[in-house]
N, C-alpha and C positions, 0 to 999 in steps of 0.2 A: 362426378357424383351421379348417382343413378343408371349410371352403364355397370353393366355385367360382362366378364369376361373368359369365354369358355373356348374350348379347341374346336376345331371341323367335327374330330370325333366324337365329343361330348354331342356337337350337336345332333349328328346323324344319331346317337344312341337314343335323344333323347325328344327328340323331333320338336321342330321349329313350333309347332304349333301349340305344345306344352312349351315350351320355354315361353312364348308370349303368355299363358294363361298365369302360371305361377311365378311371373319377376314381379317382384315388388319395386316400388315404384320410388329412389331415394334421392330424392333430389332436393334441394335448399326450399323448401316451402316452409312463407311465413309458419309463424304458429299457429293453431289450430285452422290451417288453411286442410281445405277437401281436395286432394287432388286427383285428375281425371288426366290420364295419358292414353297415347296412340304407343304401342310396339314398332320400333323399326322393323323391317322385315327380309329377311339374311336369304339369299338361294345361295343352296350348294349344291354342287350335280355330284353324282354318282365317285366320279375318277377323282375330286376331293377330297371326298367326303371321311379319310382315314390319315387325312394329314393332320399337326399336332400344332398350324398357325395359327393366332387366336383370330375368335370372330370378336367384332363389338357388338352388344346386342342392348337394347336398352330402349326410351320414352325419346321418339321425335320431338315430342310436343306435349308439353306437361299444365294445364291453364287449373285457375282455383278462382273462386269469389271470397273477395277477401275484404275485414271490415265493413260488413254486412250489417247495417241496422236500418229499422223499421222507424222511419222520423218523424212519420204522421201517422193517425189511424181515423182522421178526419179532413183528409186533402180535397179541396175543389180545385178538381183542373181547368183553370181559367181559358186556356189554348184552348179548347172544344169547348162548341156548343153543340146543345144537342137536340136546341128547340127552342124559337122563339116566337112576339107575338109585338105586335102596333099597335098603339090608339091614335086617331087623329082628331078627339075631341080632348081638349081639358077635362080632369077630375075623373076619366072612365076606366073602369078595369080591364084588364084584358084573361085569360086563362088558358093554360097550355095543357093541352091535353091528349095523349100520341105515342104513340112505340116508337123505339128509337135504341140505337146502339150506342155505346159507350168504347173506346179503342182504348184498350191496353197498351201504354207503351214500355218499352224495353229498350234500356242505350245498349250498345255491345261494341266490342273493341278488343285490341289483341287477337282479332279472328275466334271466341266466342261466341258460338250460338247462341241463337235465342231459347231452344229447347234446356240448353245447359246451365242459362242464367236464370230461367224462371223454376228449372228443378232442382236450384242450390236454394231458390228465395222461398220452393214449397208454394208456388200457384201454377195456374193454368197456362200454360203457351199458348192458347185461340185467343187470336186479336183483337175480339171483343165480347162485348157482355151485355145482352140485353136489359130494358129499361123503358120501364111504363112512366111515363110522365105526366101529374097533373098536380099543377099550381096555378095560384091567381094571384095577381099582380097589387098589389098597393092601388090608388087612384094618381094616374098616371100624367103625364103633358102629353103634347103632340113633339116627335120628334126622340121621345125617349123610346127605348127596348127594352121590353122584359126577356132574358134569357134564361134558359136550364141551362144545366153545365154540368159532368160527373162529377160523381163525389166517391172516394175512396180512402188506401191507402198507397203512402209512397216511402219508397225503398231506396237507399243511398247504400254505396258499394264502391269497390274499383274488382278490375278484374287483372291477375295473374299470371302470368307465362314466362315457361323456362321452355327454352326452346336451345340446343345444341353448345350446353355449355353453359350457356347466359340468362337472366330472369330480367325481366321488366313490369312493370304494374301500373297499368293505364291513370287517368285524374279521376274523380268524381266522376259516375255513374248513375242515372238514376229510372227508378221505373213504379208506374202508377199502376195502381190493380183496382178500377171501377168496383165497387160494388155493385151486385144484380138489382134493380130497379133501386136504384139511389142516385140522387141527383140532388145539387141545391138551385133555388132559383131566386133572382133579383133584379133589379133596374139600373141599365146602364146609360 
């Protein structure tokens, strides 16, 4: 499925480089999966090129993001921090106040890009996202930390590939998209 089968002479009539532009692409992908292929790429020389054996021509490598939803629109990524602050008196505040970056993360798998999973999910592929920070703390102990941490949304997925015959589709996926100066802060 998703191979094309045409002669030597088809192809010299109608050149390798169009046959890559207009094969569509039909291979077993889920339902409403997007899918994104590579063309294999056929040489034929000259003394060939009028012979009537078929070439294969078709999608090396066919990958889709697949079961795509949006499961938070209010995640704090607890794994980053992004700013913290001390007291070593009882009862005293403390307040964070600082630029600071936020990291985008993006799982990938089955040999999917990062460029390819964040423009099936519609954001940004740059690893992070700046973040002005300023919060004050509750009245604290000694020994305790006030942290920032970003704050966003988070994206579950698996991603797709039909590669030479065969499909496969990775586990659970998942990728956090910071919000620009959004952070929450607390006492840990």
């Amino acid at each position: 499925m998703g191979w094309k089968v045409i002669t030597r002479r088809q192809l010299r009539i109608i050149g390798t480089a169009a046959v890559a532009s207009v094969m569509a692409i039909a291979v077993a992908a889920p339902v409403g999966a997007d899918v994104q292929g590579e063309s294999a790429t056929t040489t034929v020389s000259d003394s060939d090129s009028s012979s009537d054996d078929p070439v294969v021509m078709g999608p090396e490598v066919s990958r889709a993001v697949v079961n795509l939803s949006r499961i938070s629109t209010s995640y704090v990524n607890y794994a980053e921090t992004i700013g913290t602050c001390h007291v070593i008196s009882a009862g005293v505040t403390c307040q964070i106040s600082q630029s600071s970056t936020s990291t985008r993360t993006v799982q990938l798998a089955l040999g999917a890009s990062r460029g390819f999973v964040t423009g099936k999910i519609g954001i940004s592929s740059a690893t992070s996202v700046s973040v002005q920070i300023s919060c004050t703390s509750p009245p604290m102990q000694p020994g305790q930390v006030f942290r920032a941490r970003p704050y966003g949304e988070r994206y579950r997925y698996k991603i797709w590939r039909y590669q030479y015959g065969s499909s496969t589709t990775s586990g659970w996926l998942y990728t956090f998209n910071p919000y620009q100066n959004a952070f929450s802060c607390g006492v840990s």
